[in-house]
C-alpha positions in Angstrom: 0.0 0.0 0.0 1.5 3.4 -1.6 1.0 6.7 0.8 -0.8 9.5 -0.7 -1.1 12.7 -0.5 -4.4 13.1 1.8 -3.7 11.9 5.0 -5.9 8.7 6.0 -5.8 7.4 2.1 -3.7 5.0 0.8 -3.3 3.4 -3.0 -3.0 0.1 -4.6 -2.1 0.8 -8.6 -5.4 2.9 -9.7 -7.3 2.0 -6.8 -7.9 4.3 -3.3 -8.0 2.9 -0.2 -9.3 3.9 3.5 -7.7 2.5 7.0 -11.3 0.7 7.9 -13.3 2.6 11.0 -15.0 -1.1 11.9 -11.9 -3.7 10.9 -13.5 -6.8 9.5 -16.8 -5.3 8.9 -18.0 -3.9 5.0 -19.9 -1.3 4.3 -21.4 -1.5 0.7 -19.5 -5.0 -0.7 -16.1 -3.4 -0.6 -13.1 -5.8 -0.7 -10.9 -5.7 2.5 -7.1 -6.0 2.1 -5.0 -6.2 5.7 -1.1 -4.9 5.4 0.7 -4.7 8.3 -1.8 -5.3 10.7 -4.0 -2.6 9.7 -7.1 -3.2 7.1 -8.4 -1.2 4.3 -10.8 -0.7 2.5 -11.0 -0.4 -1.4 -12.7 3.0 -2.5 -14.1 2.8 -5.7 -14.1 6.2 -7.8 -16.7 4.5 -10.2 -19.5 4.5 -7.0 -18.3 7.1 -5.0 -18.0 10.7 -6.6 -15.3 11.9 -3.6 -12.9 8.7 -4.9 -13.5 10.4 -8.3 -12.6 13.8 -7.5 -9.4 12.9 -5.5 -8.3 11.0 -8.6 -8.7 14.0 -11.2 -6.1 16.2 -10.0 -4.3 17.4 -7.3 -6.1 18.6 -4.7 -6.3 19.4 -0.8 -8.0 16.8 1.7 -11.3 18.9 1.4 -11.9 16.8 5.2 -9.0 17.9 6.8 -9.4 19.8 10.4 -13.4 19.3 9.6 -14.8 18.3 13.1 -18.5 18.5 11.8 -19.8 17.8 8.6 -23.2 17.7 6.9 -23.7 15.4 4.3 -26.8 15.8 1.7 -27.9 12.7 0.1 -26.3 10.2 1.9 -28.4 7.2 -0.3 -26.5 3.5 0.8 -23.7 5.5 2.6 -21.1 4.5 -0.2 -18.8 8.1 0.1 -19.6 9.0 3.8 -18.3 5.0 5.2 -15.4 6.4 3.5 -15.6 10.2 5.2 -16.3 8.2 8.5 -12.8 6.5 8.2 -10.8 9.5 7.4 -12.3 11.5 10.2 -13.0 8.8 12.8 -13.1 12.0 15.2 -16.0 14.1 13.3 -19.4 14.5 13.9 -21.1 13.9 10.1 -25.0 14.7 9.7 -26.4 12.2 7.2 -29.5 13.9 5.3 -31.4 11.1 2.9 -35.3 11.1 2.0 -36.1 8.5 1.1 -36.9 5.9 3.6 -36.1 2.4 1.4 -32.4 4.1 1.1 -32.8 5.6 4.7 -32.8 2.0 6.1 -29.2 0.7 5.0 -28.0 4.3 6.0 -29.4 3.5 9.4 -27.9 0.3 9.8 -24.2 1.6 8.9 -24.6 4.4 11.8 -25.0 1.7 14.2 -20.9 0.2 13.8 -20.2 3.6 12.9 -20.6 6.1 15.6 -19.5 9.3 13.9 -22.6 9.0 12.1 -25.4 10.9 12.2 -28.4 10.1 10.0 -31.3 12.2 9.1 -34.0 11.2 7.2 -35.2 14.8 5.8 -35.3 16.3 2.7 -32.5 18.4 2.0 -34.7 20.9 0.6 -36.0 21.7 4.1 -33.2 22.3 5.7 -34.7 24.2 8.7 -36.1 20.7 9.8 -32.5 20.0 10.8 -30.5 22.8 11.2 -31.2 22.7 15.1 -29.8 19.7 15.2 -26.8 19.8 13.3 -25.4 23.3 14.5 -22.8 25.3 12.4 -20.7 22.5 10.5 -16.9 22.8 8.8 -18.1 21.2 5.8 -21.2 21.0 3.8 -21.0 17.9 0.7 -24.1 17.7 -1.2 -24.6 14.4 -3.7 -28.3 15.0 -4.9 -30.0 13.8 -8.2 -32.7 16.6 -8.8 -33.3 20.4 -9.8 -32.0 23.2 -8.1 -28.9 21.7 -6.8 -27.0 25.1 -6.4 -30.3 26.4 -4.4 -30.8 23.7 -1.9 -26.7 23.5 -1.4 -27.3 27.4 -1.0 -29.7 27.3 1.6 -28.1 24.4 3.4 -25.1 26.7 3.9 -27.1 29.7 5.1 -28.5 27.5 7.5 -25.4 25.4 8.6 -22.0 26.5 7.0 -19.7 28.4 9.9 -17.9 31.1 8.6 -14.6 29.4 8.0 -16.1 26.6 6.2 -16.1 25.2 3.0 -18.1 22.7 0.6 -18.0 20.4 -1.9 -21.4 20.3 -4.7 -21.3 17.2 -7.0 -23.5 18.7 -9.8 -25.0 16.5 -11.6 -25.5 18.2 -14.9 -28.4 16.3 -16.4 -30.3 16.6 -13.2 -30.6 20.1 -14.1 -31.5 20.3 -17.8 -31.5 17.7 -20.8 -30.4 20.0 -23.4 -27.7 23.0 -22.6 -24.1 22.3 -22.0 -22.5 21.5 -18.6 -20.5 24.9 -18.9 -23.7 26.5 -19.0 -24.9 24.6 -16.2 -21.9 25.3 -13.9 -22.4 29.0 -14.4 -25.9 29.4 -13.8 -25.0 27.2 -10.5 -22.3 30.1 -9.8 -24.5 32.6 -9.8 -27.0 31.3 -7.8 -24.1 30.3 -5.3 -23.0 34.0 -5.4 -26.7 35.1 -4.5 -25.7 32.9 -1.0 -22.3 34.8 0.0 -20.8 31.8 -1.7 -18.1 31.5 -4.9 -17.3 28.7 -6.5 -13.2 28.0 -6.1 -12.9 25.1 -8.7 -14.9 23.1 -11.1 -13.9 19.0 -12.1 -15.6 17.5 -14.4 -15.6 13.7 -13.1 -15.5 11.7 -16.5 -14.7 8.9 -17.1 -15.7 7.7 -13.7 -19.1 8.9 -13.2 -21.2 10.9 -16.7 -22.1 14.0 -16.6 -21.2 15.1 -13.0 -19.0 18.3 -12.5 -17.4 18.7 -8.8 -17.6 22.0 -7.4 -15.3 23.2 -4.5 -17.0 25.9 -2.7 -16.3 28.5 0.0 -17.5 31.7 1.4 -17.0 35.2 -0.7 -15.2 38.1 1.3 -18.2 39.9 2.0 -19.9 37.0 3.5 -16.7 35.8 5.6 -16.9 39.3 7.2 -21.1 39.1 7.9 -21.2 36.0 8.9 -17.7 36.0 11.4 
């Protein structure tokens, strides 16, 4: 097992790897490989859209320091199994709406204790926000319209004034017919109409279609409102 450059991940030729929260236990059918007495697990960039974004370029642990996160869409807990081993320490608020989903979500909190499910829609984030608190980083994986609105108005609820995000657009989602570049800007803007900017855009491809990464943080202006 290779070191990388993000603390907590390690790699095995293509594939990623996380040091396993819960050692002998899978999450979502993962395979397990034990070196040295400690066992990982495989991270697969074609199921989980973080995997993908690590492996597109260089980039900063977008976890690091985070001691409370809110996740939005959580679905089988694929990606946040994966957040949960590389911040064993974190608090992460699970949002997912739709019960059938909600269920195997559940069940991974229970040999997982940094996690937090919530089973809310993301759209109502007021339902939560009590809960949660001010949060280091907001991640948002959700399949529907108005993904730079809802990630907006999570952030007003929930993002602390040093944080940052991460906003896996999913371009077709959004419209059928105009471009992805298109798409990202219009997401920009609306961003921008929530004190937030948009630092970075990765399209995913080849490991997932269609999906453009978005590394988010807080505008001047806003820093100095909301600190």
């Amino acid at each position: 097992m290779e070191a990388t450059e993000w603390e907590g991940v390690g790699r095995l030729g293509r594939d990623l790897y996380t040091t396993n929260l819960t050692p002998g236990l899978r999450a979502c059918g993962e395979d397990l490989r034990t070196e040295r007495g400690v066992e990982y697990r495989q991270w697969d960039p074609f199921r989980s859209k973080l995997a993908a974004f690590l492996l597109k370029g260089p980039t900063p642990a977008p976890w690091a320091g985070v001691r409370r996160a809110l996740y939005l869409g959580g679905a089988h807990g694929t990606t946040v199994s994966h957040l949960s081993d590389l911040r064993p320490e974190a608090e992460i608020f699970v949002v997912e709406k739709s019960p059938v989903v909600f269920a195997p979500l559940l069940a991974l909190s229970r040999t997982r204790p940094n996690l937090f499910p919530i089973l809310a829609d993301a759209q109502l984030p007021e339902r939560y926000a009590a809960e949660v608190g001010l949060v280091d980083l907001l991640y948002q994986d959700i399949a529907q319209r108005g993904q730079a609105q809802i990630f907006g108005e999570n952030a007003d609820a929930c993002l602390a004034p040093g944080g940052a995000g991460l906003l896996m657009l999913k371009v077709r989602s959004v419209t059928q017919s105009r471009s992805a570049g298109s798409v990202v800007d219009e997401s920009r803007r609306e961003l921008a109409r929530h004190g937030l900017s948009v630092r970075a855009s990765r399209d995913l491809a080849p490991f997932t279609r269609e999906h453009v990464a978005l590394t988010i943080g807080r505008t001047a202006a806003a820093s100095s409102v909301h600190g």
